[in-house]
N, C-alpha and C positions, 0 to 999 in steps of 0.2 A: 445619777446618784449625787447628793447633794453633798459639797466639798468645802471646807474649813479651810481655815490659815491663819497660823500663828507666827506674830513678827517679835520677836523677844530683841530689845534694845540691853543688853545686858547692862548691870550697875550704872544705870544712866547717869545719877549724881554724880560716880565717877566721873563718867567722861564731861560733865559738866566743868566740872572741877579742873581738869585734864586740858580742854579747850582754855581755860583762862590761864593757866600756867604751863605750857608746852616747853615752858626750860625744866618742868617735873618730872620730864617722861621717862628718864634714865636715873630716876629715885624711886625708893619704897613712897608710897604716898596711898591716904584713910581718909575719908569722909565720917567727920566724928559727928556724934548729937549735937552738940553745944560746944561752945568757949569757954570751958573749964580744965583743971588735969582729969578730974574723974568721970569725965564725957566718956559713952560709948563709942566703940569706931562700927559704924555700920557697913562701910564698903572701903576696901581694899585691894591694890592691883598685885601683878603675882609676884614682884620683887617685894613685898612687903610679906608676902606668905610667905615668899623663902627666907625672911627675915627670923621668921615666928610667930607673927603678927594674925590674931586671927578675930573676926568676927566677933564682939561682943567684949573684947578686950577691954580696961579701962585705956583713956587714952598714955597718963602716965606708965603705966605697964607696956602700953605698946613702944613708947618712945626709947625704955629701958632695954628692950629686945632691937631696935633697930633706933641707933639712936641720929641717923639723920632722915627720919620719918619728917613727909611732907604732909598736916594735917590741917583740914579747913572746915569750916560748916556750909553746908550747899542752903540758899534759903529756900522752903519749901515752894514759896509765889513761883521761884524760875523754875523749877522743877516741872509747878501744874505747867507757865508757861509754855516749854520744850515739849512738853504732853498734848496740848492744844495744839502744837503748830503741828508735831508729827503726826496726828489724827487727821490735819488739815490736808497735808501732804498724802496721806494714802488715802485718803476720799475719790485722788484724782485714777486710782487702781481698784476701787470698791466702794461702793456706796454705803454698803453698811459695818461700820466699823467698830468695835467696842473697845476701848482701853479698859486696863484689869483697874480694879478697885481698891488692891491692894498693894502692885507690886507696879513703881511709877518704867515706862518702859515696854509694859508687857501688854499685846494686842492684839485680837484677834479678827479677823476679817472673812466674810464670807464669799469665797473662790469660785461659787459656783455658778457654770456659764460663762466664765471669762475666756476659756481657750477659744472662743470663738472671734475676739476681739486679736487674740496673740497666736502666733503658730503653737503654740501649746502650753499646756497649764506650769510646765518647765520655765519659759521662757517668760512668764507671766511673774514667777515666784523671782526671777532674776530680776526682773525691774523693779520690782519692790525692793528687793535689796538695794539693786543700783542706786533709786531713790534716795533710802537712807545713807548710803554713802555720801550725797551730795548736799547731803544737809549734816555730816559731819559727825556722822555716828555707827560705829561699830555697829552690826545686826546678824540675827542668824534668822531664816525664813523655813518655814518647814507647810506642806499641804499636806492633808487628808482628811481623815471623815469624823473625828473627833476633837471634844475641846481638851479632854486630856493627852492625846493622842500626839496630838501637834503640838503642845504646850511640851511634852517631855520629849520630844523631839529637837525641838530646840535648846533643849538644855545639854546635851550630847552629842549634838553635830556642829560642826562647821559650814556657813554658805547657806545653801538650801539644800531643801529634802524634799521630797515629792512620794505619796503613796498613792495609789491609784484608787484602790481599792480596802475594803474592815480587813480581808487577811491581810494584806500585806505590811498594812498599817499596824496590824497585833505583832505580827512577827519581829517589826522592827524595836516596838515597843518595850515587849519583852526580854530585851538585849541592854535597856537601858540601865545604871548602877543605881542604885537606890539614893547616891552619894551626890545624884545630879537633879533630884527633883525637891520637892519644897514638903518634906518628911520632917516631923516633933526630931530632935537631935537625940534625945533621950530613946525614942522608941526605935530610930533608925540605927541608934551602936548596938541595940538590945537586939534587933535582926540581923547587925553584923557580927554579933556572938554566936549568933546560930547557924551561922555559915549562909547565910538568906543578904545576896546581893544587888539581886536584878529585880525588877518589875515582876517580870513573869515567874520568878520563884515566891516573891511577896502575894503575887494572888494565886497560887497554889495552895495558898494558908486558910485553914479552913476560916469559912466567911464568921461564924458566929462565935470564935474567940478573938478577933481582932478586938473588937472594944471591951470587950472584957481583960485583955493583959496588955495592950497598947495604948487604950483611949479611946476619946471618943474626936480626937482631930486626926488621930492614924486612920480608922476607921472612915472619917469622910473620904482622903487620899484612897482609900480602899476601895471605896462602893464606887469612886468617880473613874479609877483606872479600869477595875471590871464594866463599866457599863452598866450598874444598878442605878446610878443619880443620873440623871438626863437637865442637864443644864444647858436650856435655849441660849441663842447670841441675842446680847442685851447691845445693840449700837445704839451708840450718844448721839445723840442730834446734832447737825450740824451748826455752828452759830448763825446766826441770825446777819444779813449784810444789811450795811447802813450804809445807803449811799443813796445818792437821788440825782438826776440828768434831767438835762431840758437839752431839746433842737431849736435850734433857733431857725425862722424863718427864713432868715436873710443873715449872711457874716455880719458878726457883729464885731465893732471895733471900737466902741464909747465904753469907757474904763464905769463911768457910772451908774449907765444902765445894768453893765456886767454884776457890778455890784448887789444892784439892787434886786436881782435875781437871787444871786449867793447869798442875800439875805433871809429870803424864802427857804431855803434850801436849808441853810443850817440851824434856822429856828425847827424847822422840820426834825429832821438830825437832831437836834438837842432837845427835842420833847419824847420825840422815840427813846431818845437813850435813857430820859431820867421813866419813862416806865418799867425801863427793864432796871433800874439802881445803878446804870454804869451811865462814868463821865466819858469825855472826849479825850483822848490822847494825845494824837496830829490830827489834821485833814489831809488830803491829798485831793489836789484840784487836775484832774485831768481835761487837758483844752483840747481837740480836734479843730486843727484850722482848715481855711477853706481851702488851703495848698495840699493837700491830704496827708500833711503831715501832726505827729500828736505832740504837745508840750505837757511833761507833768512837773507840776509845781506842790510840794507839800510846806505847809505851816503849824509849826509845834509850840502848844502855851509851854509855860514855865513847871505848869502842873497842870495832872489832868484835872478837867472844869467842864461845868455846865453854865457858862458866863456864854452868851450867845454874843454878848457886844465885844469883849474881849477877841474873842475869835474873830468875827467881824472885820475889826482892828486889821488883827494882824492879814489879813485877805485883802485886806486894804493898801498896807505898805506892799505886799509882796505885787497886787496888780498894778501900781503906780511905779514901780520897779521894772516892768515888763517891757519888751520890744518883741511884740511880733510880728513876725513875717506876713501874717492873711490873719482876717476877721475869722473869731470861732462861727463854727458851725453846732458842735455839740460840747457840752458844760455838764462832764460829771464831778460832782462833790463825795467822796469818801470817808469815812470817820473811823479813825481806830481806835478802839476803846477799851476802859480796864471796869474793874469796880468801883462804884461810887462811894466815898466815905457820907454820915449822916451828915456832916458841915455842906458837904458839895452837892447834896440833897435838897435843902432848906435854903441854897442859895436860887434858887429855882422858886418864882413866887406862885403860890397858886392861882388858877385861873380864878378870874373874878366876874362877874357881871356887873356894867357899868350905868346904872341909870342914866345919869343923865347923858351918857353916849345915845341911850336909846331915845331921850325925851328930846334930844338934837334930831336925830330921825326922822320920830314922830311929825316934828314940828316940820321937815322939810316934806313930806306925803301930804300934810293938811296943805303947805301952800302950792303944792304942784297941783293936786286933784280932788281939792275941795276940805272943807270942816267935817264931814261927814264919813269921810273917807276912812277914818283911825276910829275905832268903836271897842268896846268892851261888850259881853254879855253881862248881866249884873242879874243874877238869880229873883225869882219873886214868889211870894208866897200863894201859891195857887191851883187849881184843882185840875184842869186840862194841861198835857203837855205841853202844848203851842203856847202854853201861856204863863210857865214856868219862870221863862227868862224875857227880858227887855235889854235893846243894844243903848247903851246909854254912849257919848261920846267921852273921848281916849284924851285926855290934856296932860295927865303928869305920870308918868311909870308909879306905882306904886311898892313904898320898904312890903318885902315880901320874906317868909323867913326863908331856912335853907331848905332845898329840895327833897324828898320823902325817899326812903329807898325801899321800892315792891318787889316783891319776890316775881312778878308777871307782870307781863303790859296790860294794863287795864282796855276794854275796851271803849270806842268812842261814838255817841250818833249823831248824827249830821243831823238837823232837826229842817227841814224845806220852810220857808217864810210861807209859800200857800202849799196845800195837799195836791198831790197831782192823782191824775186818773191811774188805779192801779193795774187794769188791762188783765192781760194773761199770768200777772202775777200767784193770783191766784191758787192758780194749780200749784204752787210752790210752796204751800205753806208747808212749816214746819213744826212749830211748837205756836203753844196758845189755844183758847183766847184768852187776851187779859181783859175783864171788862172793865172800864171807865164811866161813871155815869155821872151828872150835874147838871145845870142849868134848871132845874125845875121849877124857877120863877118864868121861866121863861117859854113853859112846854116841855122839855125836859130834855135829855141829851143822850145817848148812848151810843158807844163804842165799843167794837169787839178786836183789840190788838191782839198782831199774828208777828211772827219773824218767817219771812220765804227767803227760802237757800237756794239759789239759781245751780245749772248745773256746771258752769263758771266759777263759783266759790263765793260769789256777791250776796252781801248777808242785806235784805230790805225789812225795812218795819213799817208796817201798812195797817190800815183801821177796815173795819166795815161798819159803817154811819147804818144803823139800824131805821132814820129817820129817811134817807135818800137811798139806801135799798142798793150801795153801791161800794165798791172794795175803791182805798185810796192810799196812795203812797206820801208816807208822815215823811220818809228819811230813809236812809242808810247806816250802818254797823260795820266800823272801820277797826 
């Protein structure tokens, strides 16, 4: 049976908040909207609830009710941050991982198969927690066979929970306060007028007046806790790693060669990054010397950039600074990265094609292997293929405009300088004939083109000369 898991990081801004001010922890203290008095408080720890302080409060209203309330704004950026790094982290306990979309903290992760990795799917659900304790966050872990299942699970236990099994997982469910899952407030007092507390007394209601006297956001809560909405695990993709290594042959211990490596490397790195829109943060240069020991060295710009020379730079003082013990063996480069603003976009110059780089070239293949060597086709107005074009020779690149964008790769024919004997082609053909005819100052001319498809995949274009009575290969079709 296929097994779910849900890791609920409760009021993570909280704790966000919480970690940067830990002389807070023995005060009321609210995560309000904004820096205003009339800012909402959206998260609150429990001395602040026993204050009177409650969710949705203005902030000056809350301060009035507890008036040495510790209030701040969490910026949203660190929020996604601690979201990415904690997805990072239980990647290393499931592969497929999904953070909620709407509730920052809240995760689900798919369980199934892994007791086979741990003594048991228990001991699996505690490492996960352990996890997030070591990275400095309260968590409750809950497994079983559902995404609502384990989601209201966590909202009602403490540690982890584990259900084996759909009953045991309903049973538990069912037990749960209505007061503990993510219920309309208006609709949820309206069922605690009715004496309707728990889960399992809420879907006891018959199905087809919920949206009628509730809504229609009670009603999704509805269909998703009976098992009418089936909602697949949507896991986020892992980021993308930016990093590039080279082995070196031989330890290398010349600070310049080093360099001139690292310079590959991070032009690399900083081309890759401006395709996805994000700059460089730090690098982190990891050296393996030939003593088998590892040196890691990171270098941080002032701001994140796509300045390939800036960075350069600074890889530069940090190697000139270095004593090491053995020449590297292996040279990985690292890049941590944020998003790129449009200024640190634009500072990134587009790629360009350089004529006269190319007519430098050119010029160097004419003197190594002749004048004859560098050629153009130069089209011609005229009746047989073979005679369509002439190679005229290659002396200056010519201004060309900018390149055409086809929805398909066009195909290409390699056209042979003489026709060859077409042989057993023959049997190949495919399509055709195209006939071609001219020359008739001269006797006259006739050609019957064919395309034969090998059963290799090789596309040929071949004639049969009506005058010579014989099949001959023009070219190929690339």
């Amino acid at each position: 049976m296929d097994q779910l898991a849900c890791v609920d990081v409760a009021a993570l801004p909280l704790q966000l908040l919480l970690q940067s001010h830990p002389e807070w922890v023995r005060l009321p203290v609210a995560v309000v909207e904004d820096d205003r008095p009339q800012a909402l408080v959206l998260f609150l720890n429990e001395r602040a609830r026993r204050a009177g302080v409650s969710v949705g409060h203005r902030y000056a209203a809350a301060l009035a009710l507890a008036p040495d309330l510790q209030a701040e704004v969490v910026p949203r950026s660190r929020v996604d941050e601690c979201v990415h790094a904690l997805a990072s982290s239980l990647r290393h306990y499931s592969p497929d991982v999904e953070p909620s979309a709407h509730t920052p903290g809240l995760f689900w992760l798919d369980a199934s198969g892994l007791n086979r990795l741990y003594p048991s799917i228990h001991a699996w659900a505690s490492a996960v927690r352990l996890e997030m304790q070591r990275a400095g966050m309260r968590a409750t872990v809950a497994v079983g066979v559902s995404r609502f299942g384990t989601y209201a699970l966590t909202k009602c236990h403490q540690g982890t929970t584990v259900c084996l099994d759909a009953g045991e997982e309903r049973a538990a469910v069912d037990r749960v306060p209505l007061a503990a899952i993510d219920l309309d407030p208006d609709a949820r007092d309206r069922l605690l007028a009715l004496g309707i507390q728990t889960v399992g007394e809420f879907l006891r209601l018959p199905s087809d007046a919920i949206r009628k006297r509730l809504g229609a956001a009670a009603d999704a809560v509805y269909q998703l806790a009976a098992g009418r909405r089936w909602a697949p695990l949507l896991p986020a993709p892992p980021e993308a790693s930016h990093e590039q290594q080279v082995d070196f042959d031989a330890p290398e211990t010349n600070t310049e060669r080093v360099l001139f490596v690292v310079k590959r490397m991070v032009d690399a790195l900083v081309a890759s990054l401006a395709r996805e829109t994000q700059a460089v943060v730090d690098l982190t240069l990891d050296l393996t010397l030939d003593n088998r020991t590892t040196q890691v060295e990171r270098v941080r710009p002032a701001a994140p950039t796509l300045d390939g020379v800036q960075l350069l730079t600074l890889v530069r003082l940090r190697l000139d600074a270095l004593r090491l013990s053995a020449g590297i063996v292996v040279l990985r480069v690292r890049a941590d990265a944020c998003r790129a603003t449009s200024e640190q976009l634009h500072l990134l110059p587009p790629a360009r094609r350089d004529p006269a780089a190319a007519d430098q070239a050119c010029a160097r293949l004419r003197a190594e292997i002749g004048d004859e060597a560098v050629v153009f086709a130069r089209l011609c107005d005229a009746h047989m293929p073979g005679a369509k074009f002439v190679w005229d020779r290659f002396d200056r690149m010519p201004a060309v405009a900018a390149a055409s964008v086809v929805p398909a790769r066009p195909l290409v024919r390699r056209i042979y300088a003489a026709p060859l004997p077409a042989g057993g082609l023959a049997q190949a053909v495919t399509r055709g004939p195209y006939v071609v005819s001219g020359g008739w100052w001269r006797g006259g001319l006739r050609r019957d083109y064919y395309y034969a498809e090998t059963g290799e995949g090789a596309l040929w274009w071949m004639y049969y000369d009506h005058r010579k009575k014989r099949f001959f290969l023009q070219g190929g079709v690339e």
